[in-house]
Every structure is written in structure tokens, then in C-alpha cells.
C-alpha positions as CSV (number, residue, x, y, z in Angstrom):
1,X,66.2,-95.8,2.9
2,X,65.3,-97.6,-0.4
3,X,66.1,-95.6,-3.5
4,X,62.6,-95.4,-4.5
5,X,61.7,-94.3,-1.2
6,X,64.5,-91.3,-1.5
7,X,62.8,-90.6,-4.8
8,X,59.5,-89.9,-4.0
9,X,60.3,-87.4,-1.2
10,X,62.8,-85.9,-3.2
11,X,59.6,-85.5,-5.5
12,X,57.4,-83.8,-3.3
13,X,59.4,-81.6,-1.9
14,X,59.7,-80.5,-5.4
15,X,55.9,-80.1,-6.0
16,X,55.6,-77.9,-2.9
17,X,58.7,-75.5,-3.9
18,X,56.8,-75.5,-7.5
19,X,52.9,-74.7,-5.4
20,X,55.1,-72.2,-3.1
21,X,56.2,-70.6,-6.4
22,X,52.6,-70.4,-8.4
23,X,51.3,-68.8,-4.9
24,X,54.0,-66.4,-5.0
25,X,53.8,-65.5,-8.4
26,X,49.7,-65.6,-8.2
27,X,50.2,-63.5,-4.9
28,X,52.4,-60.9,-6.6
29,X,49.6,-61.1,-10.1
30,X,47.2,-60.3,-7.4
31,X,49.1,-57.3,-6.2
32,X,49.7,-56.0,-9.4
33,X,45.7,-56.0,-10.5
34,X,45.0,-54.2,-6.7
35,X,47.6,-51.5,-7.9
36,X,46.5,-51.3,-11.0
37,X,43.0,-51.0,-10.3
38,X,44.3,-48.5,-7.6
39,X,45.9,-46.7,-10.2
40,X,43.1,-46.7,-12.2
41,X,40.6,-45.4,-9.7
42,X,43.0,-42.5,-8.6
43,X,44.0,-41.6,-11.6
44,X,41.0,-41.4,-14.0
45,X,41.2,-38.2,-16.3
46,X,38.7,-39.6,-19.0
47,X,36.3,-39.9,-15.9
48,X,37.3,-36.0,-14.1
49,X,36.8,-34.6,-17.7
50,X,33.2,-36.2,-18.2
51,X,32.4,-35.2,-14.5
52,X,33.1,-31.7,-14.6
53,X,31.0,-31.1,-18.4
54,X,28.3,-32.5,-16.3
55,X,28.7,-30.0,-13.5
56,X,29.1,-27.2,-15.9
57,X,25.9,-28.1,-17.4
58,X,24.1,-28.4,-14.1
59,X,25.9,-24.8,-13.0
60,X,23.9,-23.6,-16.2
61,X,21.0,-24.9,-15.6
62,X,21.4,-23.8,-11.7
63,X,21.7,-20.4,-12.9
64,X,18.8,-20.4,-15.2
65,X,16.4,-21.8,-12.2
66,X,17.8,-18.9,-10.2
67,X,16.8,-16.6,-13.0
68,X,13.9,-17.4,-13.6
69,X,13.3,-17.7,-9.6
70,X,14.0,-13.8,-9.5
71,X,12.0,-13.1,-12.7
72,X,8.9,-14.6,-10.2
73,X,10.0,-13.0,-7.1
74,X,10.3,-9.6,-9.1
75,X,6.6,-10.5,-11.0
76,X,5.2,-11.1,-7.3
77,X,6.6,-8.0,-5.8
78,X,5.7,-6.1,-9.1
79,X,2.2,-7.9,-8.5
80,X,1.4,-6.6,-4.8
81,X,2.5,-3.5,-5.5
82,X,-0.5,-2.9,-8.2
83,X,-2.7,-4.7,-5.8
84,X,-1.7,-2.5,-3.6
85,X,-2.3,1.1,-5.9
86,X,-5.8,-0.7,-6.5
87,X,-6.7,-1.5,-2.8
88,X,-5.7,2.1,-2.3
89,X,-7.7,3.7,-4.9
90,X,-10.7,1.8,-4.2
91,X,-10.7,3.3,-0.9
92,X,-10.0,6.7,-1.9
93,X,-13.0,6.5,-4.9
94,X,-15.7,5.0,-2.2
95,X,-14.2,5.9,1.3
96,X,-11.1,8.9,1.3
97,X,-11.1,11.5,-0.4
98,X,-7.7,14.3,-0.9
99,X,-9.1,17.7,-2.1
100,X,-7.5,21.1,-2.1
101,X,-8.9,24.4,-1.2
102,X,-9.1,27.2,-3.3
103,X,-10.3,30.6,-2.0
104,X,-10.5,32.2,1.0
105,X,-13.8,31.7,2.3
106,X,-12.9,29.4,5.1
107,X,-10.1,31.4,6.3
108,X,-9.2,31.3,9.2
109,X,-10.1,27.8,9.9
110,X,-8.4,26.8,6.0
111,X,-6.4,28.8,3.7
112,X,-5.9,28.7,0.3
113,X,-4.0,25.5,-1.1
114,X,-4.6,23.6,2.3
115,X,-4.6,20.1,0.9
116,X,-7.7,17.9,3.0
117,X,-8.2,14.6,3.7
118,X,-12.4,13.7,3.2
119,X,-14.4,11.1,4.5
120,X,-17.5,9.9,3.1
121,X,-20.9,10.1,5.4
122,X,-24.3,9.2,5.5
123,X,-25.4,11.7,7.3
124,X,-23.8,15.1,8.5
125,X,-24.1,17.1,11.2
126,X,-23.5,21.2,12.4
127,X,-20.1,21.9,12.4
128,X,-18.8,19.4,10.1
129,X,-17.0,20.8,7.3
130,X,-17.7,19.2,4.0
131,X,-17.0,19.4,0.2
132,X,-19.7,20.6,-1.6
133,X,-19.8,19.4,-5.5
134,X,-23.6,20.9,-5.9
135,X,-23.9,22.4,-9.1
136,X,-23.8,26.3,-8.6
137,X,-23.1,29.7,-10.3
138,X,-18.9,29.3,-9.6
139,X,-19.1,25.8,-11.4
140,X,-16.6,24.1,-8.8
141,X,-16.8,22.5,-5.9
142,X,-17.0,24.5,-2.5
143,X,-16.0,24.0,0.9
144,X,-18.5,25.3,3.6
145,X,-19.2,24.7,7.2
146,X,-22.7,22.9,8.4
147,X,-25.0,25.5,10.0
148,X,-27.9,23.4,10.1
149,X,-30.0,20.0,8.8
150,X,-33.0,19.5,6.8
151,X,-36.1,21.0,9.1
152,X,-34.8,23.1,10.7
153,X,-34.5,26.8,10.7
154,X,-32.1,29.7,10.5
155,X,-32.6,33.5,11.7
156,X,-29.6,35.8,11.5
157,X,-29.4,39.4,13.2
158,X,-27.0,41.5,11.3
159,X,-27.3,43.8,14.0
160,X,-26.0,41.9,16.5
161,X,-24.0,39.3,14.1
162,X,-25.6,36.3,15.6
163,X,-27.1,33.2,14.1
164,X,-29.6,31.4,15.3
165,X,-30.7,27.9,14.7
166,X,-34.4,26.4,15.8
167,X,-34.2,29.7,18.2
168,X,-30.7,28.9,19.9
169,X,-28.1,31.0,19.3
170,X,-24.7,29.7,18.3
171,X,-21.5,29.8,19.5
172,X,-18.9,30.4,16.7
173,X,-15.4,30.8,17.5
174,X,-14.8,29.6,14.2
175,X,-15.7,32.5,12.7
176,X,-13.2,34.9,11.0
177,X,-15.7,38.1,11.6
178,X,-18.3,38.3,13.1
179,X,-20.0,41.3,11.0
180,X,-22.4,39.4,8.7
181,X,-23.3,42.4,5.7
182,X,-26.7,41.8,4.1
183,X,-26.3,41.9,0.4
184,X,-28.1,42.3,-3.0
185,X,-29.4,38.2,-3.9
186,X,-29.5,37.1,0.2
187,X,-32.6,35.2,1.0
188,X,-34.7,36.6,3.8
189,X,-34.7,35.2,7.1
190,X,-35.7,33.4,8.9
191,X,-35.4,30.1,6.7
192,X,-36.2,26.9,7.0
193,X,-33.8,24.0,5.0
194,X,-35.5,21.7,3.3
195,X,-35.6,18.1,4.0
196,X,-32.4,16.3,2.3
197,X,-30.9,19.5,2.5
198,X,-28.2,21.3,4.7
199,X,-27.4,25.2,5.4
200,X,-24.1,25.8,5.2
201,X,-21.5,28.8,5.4
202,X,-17.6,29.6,5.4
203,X,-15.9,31.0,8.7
204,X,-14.9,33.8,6.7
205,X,-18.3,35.3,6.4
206,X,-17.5,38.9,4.8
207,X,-16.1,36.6,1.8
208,X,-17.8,33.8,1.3
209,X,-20.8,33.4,-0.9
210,X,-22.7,30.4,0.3
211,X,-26.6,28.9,1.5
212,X,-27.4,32.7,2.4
213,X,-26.8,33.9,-1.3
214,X,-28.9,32.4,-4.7
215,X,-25.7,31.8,-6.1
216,X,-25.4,28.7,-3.6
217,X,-28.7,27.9,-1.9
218,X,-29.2,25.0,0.2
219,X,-27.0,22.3,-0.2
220,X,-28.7,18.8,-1.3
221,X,-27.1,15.7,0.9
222,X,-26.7,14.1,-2.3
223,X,-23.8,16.6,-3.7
224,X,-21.7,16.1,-0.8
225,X,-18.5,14.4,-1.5
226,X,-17.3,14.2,2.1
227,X,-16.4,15.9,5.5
228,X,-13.2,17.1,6.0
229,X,-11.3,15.5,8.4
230,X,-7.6,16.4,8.3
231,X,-5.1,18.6,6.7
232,X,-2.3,16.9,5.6
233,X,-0.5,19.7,3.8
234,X,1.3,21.9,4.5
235,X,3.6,19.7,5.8
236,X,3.7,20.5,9.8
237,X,1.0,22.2,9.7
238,X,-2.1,19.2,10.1
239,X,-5.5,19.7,12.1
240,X,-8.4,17.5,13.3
241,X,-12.0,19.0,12.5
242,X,-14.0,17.3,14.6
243,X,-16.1,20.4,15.7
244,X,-18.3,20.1,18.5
């Protein structure tokens, strides 16, 4: 081989020990910028810091949504609850009415403080006990038991303690006693009720001043707040007058 020949090989198998260097070295530059930016990415506590003061500030305003969410809930239930009252009272102004009874003239059907449960009617019939609010010489309401409607007429016998409606005599098992004294300011008998209006007496009739006496009188339809239809106190103690 020529010496120029040599010289030129000798050459490039230089140049490719020099490339097989700059690869190496760009190979190990290139490892170095992966493990730096590996570095970087895994451990980043400018980054972690920033990220957690915007968590904590999201946490904050999580917990004022949630606030403010139970604020709401606690308006709505606040909210149905006077709905509720309202609902309720309208019902018991037009349709249910809770009285109390005071006296003994209905004994033994109701006794003093027997708390009742009314309900408004259009129309009422015998043996429906009602609250009476009629203007009259005791200046409270009164309960009373129906006896009879508007045309028709009432007889009693004292003799024979019976009572007597349109001629028929009727069957009171209601009735506390049966003896039915004639007093001072009782209207004579028979009577017949005006239209609009009903005849109406307590079960306890020895005691009870009602549509026989002046002090009462017939009872206009008007001045009736309701029939009873339930006691609901005492406790225990509840009854359905639904008389027939």
C-alpha cells in the first residue's frame, strides 16, 4: 500500500472515533437533560407550594357553598313549616274547629273541660250536637243537642218526660234524666221552630237552660259554628257523635 493510501485510512478511522465520541458525549448531554428534567418534574416545590394555596382557597370556598347550601336547606324547611301552620289554620278558621266545654249541661254525653273537634255544616240535622255562638243571656257560646229543624214542632209531657217532635215521640238514651221540671220563663208547648231555625237542648236536662227557656230561644242556623264530631281530650278517652 502507497503511503498516501495508508494516510487516508489512517484518517478516517480517525473521523469515525471523533463522530463515535460527539455521539457519546451528545448521548450522555441527552441523558443528563432527561434526568434533569426528571428531576425537575419530581421534585418541584415552587410548583407543590402554589398547588396547595390553590386548594386551600377552593376548600374555602367549598365550605362557603356548603354554608350557604344549609342556610337554603334550613330557609326551605323553615319555609314549609309556616306553609304548613298556614294550611293548617285555614282549615281550622273555614273547616275544623277545637272548642272546649264548659258546664255541665251535656253531661253525660260531655263533661266539663272535654276538648271537641267541630266541623262546619250547611245544614244540621236531630241529634247532631253543635256549638252554638247565638247571642244569649250567658254571653258565651253553648253546646246543645238538635231536637228539631225549622217547621217543625215540639210538644213535651212533663208528666211522662217525653218529647215529641211533628207527633213522634223520641227515643233518648242520651239523656242524663229523664224528669224534664217546668220552670219560671219556659215557653209553652207545643212549639213550632221557625224557619232558619233549630230546637235544641243538653242531655242533662235538669241543668241545662236551652231552646225551652227565654234565656236561649231558638237557635238561628246562622250562629252555629259547627257539629261536634270528636273528643280528642282527655287523652284516651275520644268518641264519635254521629247520633242516629
Amino acid at each position: 500500500m502507497s503511503d498516501k493510501k495508508k494516510f487516508k485510512a489512517q484518517e478516517a478511522s480517525l473521523e469515525q472515533v471523533v463522530i463515535g465520541e460527539e455521539e457519546e458525549i451528545n448521548f450522555e448531554n441527552k441523558s443528563d437533560s432527561e434526568e434533569l428534567v426528571t428531576d425537575v418534574s419530581v421534585a418541584s416545590p415552587i410548583k407543590a407550594g402554589e398547588e396547595e394555596v390553590v386548594t386551600e382557597e377552593e376548600l374555602n370556598k367549598g365550605e362557603n357553598k356548603g354554608k350557604k347550601q344549609l342556610y337554603l336547606t334550613i330557609y326551605d324547611f323553615v319555609s314549609i313549616i309556616m306553609a304548613s301552620f298556614i294550611v293548617v289554620a285555614v282549615i281550622f278558621s273555614f273547616f275544623f274547629r277545637v272548642v272546649s266545654v264548659d258546664g255541665e249541661s251535656m253531661e253525660d254525653t260531655l263533661k266539663h273541660k272535654d276538648v271537641l273537634l267541630t266541623v262546619n255544616k250547611s245544614e244540621y240535622v236531630y241529634g247532631d250536637i253543635v256549638v252554638i255562638t247565638q247571642d244569649t243571656y250567658f254571653k258565651k257560646p253553648l253546646i246543645k243537642r238538635v231536637i228539631a229543624v225549622g217547621g217543625q214542632t215540639v210538644d213535651i209531657n212533663y208528666d211522662t218526660n217525653t218529647v215529641y217532635v211533628d207527633g213522634v215521640a223520641l227515643d233518648e238514651p242520651y239523656v242524663k234524666e229523664y224528669y224534664l221540671a217546668k220552670k219560671g220563663g219556659y215557653r209553652e208547648f207545643p212549639y213550632t221552630v221557625p224557619e232558619g231555625y233549630l230546637f235544641c237542648m243538653g242531655d242533662n236536662r235538669n241543668n241545662s237552660s236551652d231552646s225551652r227557656s227565654d234565656l236561649v230561644g231558638p237557635v238561628d242556623e246562622r250562629e252555629i259554628l259547627g257539629k261536634a264530631v270528636i273528643r280528642i281530650m282527655p287523652f284516651g278517652d275520644s268518641d264519635i257523635y254521629d247520633y242516629e
